[in-house]
N, C-alpha and C positions, 0 to 999 in steps of 0.2 A: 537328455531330452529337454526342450525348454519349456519353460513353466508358462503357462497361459493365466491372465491377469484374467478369470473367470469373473469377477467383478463389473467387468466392461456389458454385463447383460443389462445390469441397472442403470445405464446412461443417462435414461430420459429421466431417471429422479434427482439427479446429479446438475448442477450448477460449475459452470465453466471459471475459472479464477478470475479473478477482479481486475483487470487492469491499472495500469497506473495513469495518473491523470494527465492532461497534456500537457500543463505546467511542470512538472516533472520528465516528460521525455523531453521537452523542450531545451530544460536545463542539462541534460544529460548530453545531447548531442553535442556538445560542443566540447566535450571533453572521451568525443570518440574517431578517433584515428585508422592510420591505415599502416600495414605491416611495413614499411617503407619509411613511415613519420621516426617512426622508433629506432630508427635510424640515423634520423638527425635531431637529434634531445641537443640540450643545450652542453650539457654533458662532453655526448660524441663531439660536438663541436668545439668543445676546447683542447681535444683531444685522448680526452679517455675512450679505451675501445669498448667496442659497444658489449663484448660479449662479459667482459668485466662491470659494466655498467649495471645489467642485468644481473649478476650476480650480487653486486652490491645493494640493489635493491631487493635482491631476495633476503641478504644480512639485515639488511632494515628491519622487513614486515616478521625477521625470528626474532629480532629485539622486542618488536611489538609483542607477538605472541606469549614470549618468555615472561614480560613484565603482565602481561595479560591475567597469565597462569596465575601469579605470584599474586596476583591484585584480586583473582578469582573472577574477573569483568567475562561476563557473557560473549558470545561468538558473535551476534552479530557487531558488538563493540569494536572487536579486534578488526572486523573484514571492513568498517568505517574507517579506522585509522588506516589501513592498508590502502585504502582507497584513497587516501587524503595524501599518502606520501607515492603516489606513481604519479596522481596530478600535478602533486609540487615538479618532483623531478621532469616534465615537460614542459616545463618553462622556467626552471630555474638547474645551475650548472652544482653538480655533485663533485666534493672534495675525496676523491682514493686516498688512502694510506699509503702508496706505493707512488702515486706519479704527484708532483711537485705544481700545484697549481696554485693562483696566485690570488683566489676570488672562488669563493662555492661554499656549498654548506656540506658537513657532515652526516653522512645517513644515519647515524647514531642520533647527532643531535633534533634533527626532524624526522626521526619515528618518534621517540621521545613525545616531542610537542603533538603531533597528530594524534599520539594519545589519548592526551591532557585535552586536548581539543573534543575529541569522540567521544569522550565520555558525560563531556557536558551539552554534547549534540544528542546523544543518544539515553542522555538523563540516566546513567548510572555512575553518577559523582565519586571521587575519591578524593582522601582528604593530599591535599599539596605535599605534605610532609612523607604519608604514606607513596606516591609514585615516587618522590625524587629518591626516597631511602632503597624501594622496586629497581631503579634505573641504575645508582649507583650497582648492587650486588649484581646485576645483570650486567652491566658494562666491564667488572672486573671479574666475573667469575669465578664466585663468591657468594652463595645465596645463603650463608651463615654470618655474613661478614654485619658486625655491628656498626652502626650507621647512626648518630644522634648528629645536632646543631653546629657540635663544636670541629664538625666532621669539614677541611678544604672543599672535597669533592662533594659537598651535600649543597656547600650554596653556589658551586661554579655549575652545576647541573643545574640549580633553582632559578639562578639567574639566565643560563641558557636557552632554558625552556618557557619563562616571561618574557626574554626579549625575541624571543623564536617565532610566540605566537601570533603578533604583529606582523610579520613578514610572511606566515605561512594564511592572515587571513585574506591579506592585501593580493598573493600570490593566486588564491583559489577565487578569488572575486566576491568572497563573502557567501559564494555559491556550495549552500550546505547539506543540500537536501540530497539522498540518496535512496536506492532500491539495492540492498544487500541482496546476491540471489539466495539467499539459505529463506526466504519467505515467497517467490514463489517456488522454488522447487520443495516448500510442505505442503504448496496450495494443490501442486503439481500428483502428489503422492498421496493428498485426501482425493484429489479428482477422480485419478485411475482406483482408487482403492486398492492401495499397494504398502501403505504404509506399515505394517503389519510384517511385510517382511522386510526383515531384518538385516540378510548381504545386501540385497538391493541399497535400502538404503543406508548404511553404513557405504558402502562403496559410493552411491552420490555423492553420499557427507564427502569422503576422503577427495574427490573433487574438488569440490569447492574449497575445502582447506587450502589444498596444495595450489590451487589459480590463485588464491590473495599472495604467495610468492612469486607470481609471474605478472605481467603486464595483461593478462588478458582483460581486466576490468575498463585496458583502456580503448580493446578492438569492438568488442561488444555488448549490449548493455544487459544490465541481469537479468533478464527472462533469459533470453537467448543462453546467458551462463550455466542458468538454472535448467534449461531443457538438456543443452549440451553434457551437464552430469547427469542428467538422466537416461541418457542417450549411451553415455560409457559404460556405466551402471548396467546397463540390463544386457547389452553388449558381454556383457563381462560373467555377468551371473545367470545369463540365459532365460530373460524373460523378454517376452513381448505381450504385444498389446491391441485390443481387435480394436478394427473400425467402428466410427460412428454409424448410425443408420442410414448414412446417406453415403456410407462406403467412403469418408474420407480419413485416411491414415491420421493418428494419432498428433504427429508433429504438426500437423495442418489445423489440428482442434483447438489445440492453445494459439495458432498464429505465432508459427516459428517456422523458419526457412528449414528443409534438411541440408542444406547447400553450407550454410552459415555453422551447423550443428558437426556436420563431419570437420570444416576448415577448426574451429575451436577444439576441436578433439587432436587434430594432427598439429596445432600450435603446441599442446600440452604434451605431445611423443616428442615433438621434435624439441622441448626444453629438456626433456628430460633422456632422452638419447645424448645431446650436447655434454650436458652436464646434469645429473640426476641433483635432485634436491635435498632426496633424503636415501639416500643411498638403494634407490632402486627398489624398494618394499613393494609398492603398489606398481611396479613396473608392467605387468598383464591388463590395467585397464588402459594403461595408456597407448593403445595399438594403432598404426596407420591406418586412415578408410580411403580408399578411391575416392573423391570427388566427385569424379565420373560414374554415371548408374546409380542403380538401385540395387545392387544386390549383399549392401550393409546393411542400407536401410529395411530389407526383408526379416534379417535377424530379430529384429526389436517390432517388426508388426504382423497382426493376424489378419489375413482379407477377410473379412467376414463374407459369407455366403451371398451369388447373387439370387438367389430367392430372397434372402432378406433384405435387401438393401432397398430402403427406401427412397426414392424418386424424388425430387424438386417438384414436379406435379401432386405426388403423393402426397408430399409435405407440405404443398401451398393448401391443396384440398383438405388435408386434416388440419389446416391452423383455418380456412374460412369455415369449415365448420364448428369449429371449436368455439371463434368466434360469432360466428350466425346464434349458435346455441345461445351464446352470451348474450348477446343482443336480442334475441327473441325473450331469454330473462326479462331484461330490462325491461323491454316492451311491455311486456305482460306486468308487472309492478309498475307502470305507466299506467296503464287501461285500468288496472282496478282504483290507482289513485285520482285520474280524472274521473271515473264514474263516480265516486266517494266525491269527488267537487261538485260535479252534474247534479249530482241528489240531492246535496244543501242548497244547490242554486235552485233548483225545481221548488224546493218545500218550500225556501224565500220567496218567493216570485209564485206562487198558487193563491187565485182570486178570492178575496172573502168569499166567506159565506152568509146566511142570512142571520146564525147565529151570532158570527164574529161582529157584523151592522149594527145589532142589539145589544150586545156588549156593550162599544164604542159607544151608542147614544145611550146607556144605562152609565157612562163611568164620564161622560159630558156633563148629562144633567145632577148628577151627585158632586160634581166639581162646581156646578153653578149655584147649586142650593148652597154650600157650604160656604163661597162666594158671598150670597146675599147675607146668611146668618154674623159673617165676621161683620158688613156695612150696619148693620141692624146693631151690630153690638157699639160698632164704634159711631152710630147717631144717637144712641141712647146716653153715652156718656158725657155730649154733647150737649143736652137738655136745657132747661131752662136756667136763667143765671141763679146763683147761688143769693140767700137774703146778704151775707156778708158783702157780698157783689152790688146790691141794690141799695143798702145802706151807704156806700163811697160814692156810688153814684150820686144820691141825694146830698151827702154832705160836699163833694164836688159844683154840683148845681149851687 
């Protein structure tokens, strides 16, 4: 029986996830293709086939992970560098180990760098010495193998990866900013209130792992990613999810296509029908959906009742009320603040009285006496001349 995400009754106390800002989609677009692009990589066109091409960028993004591991760098670390080396590979040509080409870089050597790079993008630094010693034991398999200074392959790696980083920024345009889906799909799983279980989201997770060894980060952008594990995810574990109040399905809430959601779901069956990645473990979430209809998308949602469902009328009417009330607030903290001005202005502006008259010429004429007394003082000092005065006088004379 499937589990109902009974959480969904609290909606209206719930906040919808953040969007990313349009400087960020902006950047983003341009490093989103079409099933067809992937097709003609620089790569396929020196003649590596494509389905090897793919796989060697799956070798990549497990050197990543493996030195990931080893370094102990957080996930969203690893799925930056992942992302830094499918962009490289569509504009620049990959060297196989098997076909003889004459100009390209090693998937080895730019996972490697995408690393070094990620990690100082994503500010969880490691020291130089520590990745190159990681890459070395990961590259030779070897993760006991001691690795110091005096090691060849410690400074043909070290130098690799400094003269690497140059061409892999020149390559990506400097353009560094990213939206890893593993942040919104936890935005995703606090929204519904689902985080809590535990298949659900483990089987997300196992998503998202398993796309940073595929191209998908280059068909669509990480919401879209992030729904689409969610999407498989409950698929898988038999949960769905009610409507908003206004009865519109769940994938509609976040602003995610279902059309976009099924295509990303049957890219990740059809790599892994091809060629399994990891030998077929998670093989159940990865199932075909029709494109066609809606009756996958039923799996994963609850119609909510139409008695309940709240109307655009309904809902225009309960936000101008909401608002009116708010404004009638204001208003009213208005009205008692002007009458509080009105009252000073009234008491200001109210005509003497006959006491106030009385005052006024009581506090004049004590100004004028007081007046006369200081003239009074200073003509008396004034007085008649001094004898010593009248004596200069005479001897003058």
């Amino acid at each position: 029986m499937p589990q109902t995400a009974t959480a969904q009754a609290a909606a209206s106390t719930r906040s919808l996830p953040p969007h990313p800002n349009q400087q960020l989609l902006l950047s983003q677009s341009q490093w989103l293709f079409k099933e067809e692009d992937l097709q003609l990589t620089p790569s396929v066109a020196a003649g590596l086939n494509p389905n090897q091409e793919r796989e060697n960028r799956a070798k990549g993004v497990n050197f990543i992970l493996q030195v990931g591991i080893m370094l102990r760098l957080p996930q969203i670390t690893l799925a930056s560098a992942s992302v830094f080396l499918h962009r490289f590979f569509m504009r620049r040509p990959m060297i196989d180990d098997k076909a003889n080409q004459k100009s390209g870089q090693h998937y080895y050597s730019v996972a490697a760098t995408c690393l070094f790079l990620a990690t100082k993008v994503e500010e969880n630094c490691r020291k130089m010495k520590e990745l190159v010693v990681a890459c070395v034991r990961v590259a030779q398999k070897n993760p006991n193998k001691v690795v110091d200074e005096q090691d060849k392959e410690f400074w043909r790696w070290r130098d690799t990866i400094l003269q690497m980083e140059d061409l892999l920024l020149e390559t990506l345009c400097f353009d560094l900013s990213l939206e890893p889906p593993y942040t919104p799909l936890f935005h995703y799983l606090n929204f519904f209130e689902v985080e809590n279980n535990k298949p659900l989201r483990n089987a997300a997770w196992a998503f998202l792992n398993d796309s940073c060894l595929t191209p998908l980060c280059l068909l669509w952008p990480g919401r879209t990613i992030a729904a689409a594990a969610l999407y498989a995810a409950a698929r898988h574990v038999g949960v769905n999810f009610l409507d908003d109040k206004r009865g519109k399905p769940w994938w509609e809430v976040i602003d995610v296509k279902l059309l976009d959601l099924k295509k990303a779901c049957n890219y990740m069956a059809s790599i892994y029908e091809n060629a399994p990645l990891r030998g077929g473990v998670e093989e159940n979430i990865y199932t075909r959906t029709p494109e066609d209809g809606d009756s996958a998308g039923t799996r994963t949602r609850q119609v909510r009742p139409a008695e309940d469902i709240e109307t655009a009328s309904q809902d225009s009417r309960r936000r101008t009320s909401t608002a009116s009330a708010a404004g009638s607030d204001v208003s009213r903290k208005r009205a008692r603040e002007d009458e509080g001005e009105l009252k000073e202005g009234t008491e200001a502006e109210k005509p003497p009285t006959t006491d106030d008259r009385e005052a006024k010429r009581q506090k004049i004429t004590n100004g004028a006496s007081k007046e006369e007394a200081v003239n009074g003082a200073k003509d008396g000092n004034s007085g008649p001349p001094s004898p010593a005065g009248s004596e200069e006088g005479e001897v003058d004379e």
